[in-house]
MARDREN-959128 format. One record per residue (C-alpha): chain; x, y, z; residue number from 1; residue in one letter. Coordinates in Angstrom, 3 decimals, always signed. Each point is the difference from the previous one (the first is absolute). Layout:
  cadena         X         Y         Z  num  residuo
       A         X         Y         Z  NUM        a
...
end
This chain:
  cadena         X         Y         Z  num  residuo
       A   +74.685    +0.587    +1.956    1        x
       A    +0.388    +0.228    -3.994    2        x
       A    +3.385    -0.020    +0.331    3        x
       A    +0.579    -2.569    +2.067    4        x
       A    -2.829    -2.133    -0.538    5        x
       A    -0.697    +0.631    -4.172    6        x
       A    -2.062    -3.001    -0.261    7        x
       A    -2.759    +0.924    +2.661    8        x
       A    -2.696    +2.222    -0.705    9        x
       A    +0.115    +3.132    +1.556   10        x
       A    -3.446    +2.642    +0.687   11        x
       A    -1.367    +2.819    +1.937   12        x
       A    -2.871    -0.384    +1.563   13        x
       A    -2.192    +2.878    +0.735   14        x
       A    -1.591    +0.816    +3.505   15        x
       A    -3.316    -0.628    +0.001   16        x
       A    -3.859    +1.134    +1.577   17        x
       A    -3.206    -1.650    -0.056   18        x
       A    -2.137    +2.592    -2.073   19        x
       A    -2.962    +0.467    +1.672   20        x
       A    -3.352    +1.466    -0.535   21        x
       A    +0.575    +3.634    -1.564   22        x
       A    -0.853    +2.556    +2.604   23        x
       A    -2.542    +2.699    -1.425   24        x
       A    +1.047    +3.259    -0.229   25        x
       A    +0.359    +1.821    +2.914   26        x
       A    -2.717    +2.398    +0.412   27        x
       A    +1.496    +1.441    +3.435   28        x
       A    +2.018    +3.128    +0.621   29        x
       A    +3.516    +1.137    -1.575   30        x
       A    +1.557    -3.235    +1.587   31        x
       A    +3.837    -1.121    -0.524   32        x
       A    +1.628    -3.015    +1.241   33        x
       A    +3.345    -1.469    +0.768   34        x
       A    +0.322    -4.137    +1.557   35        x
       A    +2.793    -0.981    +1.353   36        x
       A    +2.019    -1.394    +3.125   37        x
       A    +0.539    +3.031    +1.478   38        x
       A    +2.998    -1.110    +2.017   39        x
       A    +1.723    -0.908    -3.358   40        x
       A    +2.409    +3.665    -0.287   41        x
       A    -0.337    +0.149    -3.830   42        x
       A    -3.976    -0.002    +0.585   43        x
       A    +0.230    +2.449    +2.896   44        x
       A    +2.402    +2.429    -2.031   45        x
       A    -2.668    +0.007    -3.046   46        x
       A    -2.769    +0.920    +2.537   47        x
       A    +2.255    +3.059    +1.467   48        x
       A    +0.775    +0.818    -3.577   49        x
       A    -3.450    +0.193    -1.256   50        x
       A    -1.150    +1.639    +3.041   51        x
       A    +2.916    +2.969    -0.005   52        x
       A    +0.232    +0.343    -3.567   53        x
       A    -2.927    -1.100    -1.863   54        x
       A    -3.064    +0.132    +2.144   55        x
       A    -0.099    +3.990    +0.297   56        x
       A    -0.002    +0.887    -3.572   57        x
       A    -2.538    -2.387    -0.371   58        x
       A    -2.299    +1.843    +2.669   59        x
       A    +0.795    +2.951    -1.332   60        x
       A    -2.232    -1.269    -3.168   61        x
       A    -1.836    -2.905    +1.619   62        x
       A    -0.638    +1.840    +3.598   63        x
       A    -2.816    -2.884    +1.354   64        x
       A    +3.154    -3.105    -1.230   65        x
       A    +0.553    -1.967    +2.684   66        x
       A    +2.562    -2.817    +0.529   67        x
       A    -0.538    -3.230    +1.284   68        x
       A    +3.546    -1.917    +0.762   69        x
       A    -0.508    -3.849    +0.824   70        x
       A    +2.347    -2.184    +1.353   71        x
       A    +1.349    -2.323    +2.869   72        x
       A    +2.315    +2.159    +2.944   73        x
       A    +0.249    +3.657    -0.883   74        x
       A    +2.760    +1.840    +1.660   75        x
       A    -0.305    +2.819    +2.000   76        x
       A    +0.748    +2.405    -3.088   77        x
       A    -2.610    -1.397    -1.908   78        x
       A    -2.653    +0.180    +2.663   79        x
       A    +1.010    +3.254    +0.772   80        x
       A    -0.468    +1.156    -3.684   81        x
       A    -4.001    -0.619    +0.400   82        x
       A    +0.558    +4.163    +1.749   83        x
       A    -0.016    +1.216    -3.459   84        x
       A    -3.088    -0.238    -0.573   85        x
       A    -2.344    -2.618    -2.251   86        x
       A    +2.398    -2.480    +0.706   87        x
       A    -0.739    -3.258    +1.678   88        x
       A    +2.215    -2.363    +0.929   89        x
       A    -2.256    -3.720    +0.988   90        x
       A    +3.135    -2.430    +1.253   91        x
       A    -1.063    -3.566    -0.892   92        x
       A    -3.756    -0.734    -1.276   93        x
       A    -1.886    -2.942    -0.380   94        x
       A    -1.309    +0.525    -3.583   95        x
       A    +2.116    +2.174    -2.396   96        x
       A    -2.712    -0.660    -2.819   97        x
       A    -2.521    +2.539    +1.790   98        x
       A    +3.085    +3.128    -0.063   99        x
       A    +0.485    -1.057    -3.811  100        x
       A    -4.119    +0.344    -0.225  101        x
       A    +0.454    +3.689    +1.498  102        x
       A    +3.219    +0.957    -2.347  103        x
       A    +0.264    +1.826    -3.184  104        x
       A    +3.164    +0.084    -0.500  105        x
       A    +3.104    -2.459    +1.241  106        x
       A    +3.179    +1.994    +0.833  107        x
       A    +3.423    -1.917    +0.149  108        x
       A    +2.194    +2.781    +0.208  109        x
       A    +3.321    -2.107    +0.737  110        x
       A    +2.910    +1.188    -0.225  111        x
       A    +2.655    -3.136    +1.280  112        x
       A    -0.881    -3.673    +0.508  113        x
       A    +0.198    -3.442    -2.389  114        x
       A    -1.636    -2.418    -1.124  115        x
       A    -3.647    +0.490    -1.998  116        x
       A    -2.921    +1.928    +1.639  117        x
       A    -2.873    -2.552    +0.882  118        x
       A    -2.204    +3.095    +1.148  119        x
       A    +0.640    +0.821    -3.725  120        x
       A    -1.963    -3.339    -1.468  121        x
       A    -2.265    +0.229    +2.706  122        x
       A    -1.449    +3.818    -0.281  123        x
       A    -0.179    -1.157    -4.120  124        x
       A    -1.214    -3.492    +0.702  125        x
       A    -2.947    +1.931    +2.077  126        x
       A    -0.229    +2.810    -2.857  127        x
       A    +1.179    +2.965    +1.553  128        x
       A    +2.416    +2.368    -1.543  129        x
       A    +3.836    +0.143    +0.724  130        x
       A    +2.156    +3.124    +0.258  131        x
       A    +3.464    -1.316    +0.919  132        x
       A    +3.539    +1.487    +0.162  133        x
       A    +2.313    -2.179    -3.199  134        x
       A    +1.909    -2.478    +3.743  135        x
       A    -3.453    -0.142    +0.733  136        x
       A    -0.826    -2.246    -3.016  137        x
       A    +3.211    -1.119    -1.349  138        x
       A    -0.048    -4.004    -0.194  139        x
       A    -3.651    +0.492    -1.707  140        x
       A    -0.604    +0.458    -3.942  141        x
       A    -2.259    +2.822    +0.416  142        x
       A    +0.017    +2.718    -2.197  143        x
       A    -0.389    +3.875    +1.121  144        x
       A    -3.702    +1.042    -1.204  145        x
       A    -1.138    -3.517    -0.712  146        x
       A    -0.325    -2.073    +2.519  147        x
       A    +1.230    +2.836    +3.025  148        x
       A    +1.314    +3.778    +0.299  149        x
       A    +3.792    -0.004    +0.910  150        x
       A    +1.661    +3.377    +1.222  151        x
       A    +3.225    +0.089    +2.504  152        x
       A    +0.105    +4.136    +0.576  153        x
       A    -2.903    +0.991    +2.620  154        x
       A    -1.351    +3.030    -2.165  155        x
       A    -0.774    -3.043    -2.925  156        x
       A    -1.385    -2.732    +2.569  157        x
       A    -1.952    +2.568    +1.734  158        x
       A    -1.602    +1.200    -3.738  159        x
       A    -0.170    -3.889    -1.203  160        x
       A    -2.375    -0.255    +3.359  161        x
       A    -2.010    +2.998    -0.662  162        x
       A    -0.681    -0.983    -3.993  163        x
       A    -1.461    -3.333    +1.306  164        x
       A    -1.772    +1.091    +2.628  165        x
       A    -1.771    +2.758    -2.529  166        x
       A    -0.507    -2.251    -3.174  167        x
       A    -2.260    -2.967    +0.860  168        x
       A    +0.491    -1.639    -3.913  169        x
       A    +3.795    +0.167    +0.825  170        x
       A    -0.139    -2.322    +2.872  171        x
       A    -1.978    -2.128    -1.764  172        x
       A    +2.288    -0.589    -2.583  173        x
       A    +3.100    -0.662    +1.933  174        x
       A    -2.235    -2.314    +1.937  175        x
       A    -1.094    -2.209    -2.637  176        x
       A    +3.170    -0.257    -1.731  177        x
       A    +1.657    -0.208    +3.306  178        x
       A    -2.246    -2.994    +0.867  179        x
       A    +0.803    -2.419    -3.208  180        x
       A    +3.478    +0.795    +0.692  181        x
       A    -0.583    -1.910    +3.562  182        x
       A    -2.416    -2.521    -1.696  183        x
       A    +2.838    -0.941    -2.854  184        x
       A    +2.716    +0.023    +2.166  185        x
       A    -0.666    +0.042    +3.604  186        x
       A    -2.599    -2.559    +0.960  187        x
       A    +0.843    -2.938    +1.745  188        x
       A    -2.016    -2.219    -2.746  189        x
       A    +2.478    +1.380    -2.380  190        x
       A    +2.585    -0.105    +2.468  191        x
       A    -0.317    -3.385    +0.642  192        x
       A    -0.092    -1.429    -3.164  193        x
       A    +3.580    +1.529    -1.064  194        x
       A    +1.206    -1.678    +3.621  195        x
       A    -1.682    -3.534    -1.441  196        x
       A    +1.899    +0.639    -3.208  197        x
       A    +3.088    +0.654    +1.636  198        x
       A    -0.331    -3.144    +1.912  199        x
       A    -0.762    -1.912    -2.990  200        x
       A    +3.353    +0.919    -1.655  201        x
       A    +1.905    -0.701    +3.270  202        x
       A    -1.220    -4.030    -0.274  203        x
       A    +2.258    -2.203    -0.676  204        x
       A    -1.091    -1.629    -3.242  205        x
       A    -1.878    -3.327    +0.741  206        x
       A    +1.051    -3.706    -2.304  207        x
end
C-alpha cells in the first residue's frame, strides 16, 4: 500500500475485547484451561500436545491438576483424551465466563496456526494468568514474565504451569500488568477511536 499508494495513510489496527468485570481469584481446585474451536487442527494439535507432553509432568508435581478444554466440535482424539485422567473435554458451552471463574491458570500451548490469539486478550481481559508456547502469542506485544509466561519445550511449559499454580503473588502480577496491557491497547473504546482517526484522515478535505 506504501508503495503504491505513498500519499494514503497506512495503520494496524489491533484486535480487540470488551474488558469486562475482573473475575476474582479463583478459589477452586488446581484448575487449567484451554478455549478454542476444537475442530480448528492447530487448536486440536495444542490440546494433544499438552495432554502427551506436558500434562504428566505436571501431575507428577500437581497430582489433584485437572484440565478443562473448551471449545466448539472436538474430534474424536480430543474426546478420547478425557481417558487420561483429570481431563475434561465440555464441546460448546453457553457461558465461557463461568470456566474462566473456575481457572487458575490459561494454557495456550500452540504449536502451528496464524493470526493473534483472542483467547489470549480474553483470559487477560478477565485477569487470569497466561502460559503460552512463543506461535501461541506471536502478533501480541507481550513480554515473557510481564504480562504472560512463554515456554515452547514441554519440560519448561509444564514448570511455567506449576510456578503459577504454587505462587499466588505471581499470578497476580502478570494479571495486573497483563490487564492494562488489554485496557491501553485492546479495548474497543480505544479501538475505536484509532478507527475514527483513521477515517478522519481518509476525508477528502472539505472548501
Amino acid at each position: 500500500m506504501r508503495e503504491r499508494a505513498p500519499e494514503t495513510p497506512v495503520k494496524v489496527i489491533p484486535n480487540a475485547v470488551c474488558p469486562a468485570a475482573l473475575l476474582s481469584e479463583s478459589s477452586g481446585t488446581n484448575t487449567l484451561l484451554f478455549v478454542g474451536t476444537m475442530s480448528y487442527p492447530p487448536n486440536a494439535d495444542a490440546v494433544r500436545f499438552f495432554c502427551k507432553q506436558i500434562f504428566p509432568l505436571i501431575r507428577q508435581r500437581v497430582p489433584d491438576v485437572k484440565l478443562c478444554v473448551v471449545g466448539l466440535e472436538p474430534p474424536p482424539e480430543v474426546r478420547a483424551l478425557e481417558a487420561l485422567g483429570n481431563i475434561v473435554v465440555t464441546g460448546e458451552v453457553e457461558d465461557l465466563t463461568e470456566y474462566y471463574r473456575q481457572a487458575q491458570v490459561v494454557i495456550v500451548p500452540m504449536r502451528a496456526g496464524a493470526g493473534t490469539r483472542l483467547k489470549i486478550l480474553e483470559a487477560m481481559a478477565l485477569g487470569r494468568p497466561v502460559v503460552s508456547t512463543s506461535v501461541g502469542c506471536e502478533g501480541l506485544a507481550v513480554r515473557h514474565g510481564e504480562h504472560l509466561m512463554v515456554a515452547d519445550q514441554p519440560a519448561d511449559f509444564a514448570g511455567q504451569v506449576i510456578e503459577l499454580l504454587a505462587n499466588h503473588e505471581q499470578r497476580r502480577r502478570l494479571c495486573q500488568r497483563a490487564r492494562r496491557l488489554v485496557e491501553q491497547h485492546h479495548d474497543w473504546n480505544v479501538i475505536g477511536e484509532q478507527f475514527l482517526n483513521l477515517f478522519r484522515q481518509l476525508e477528502p478535505a472539505v472548501e
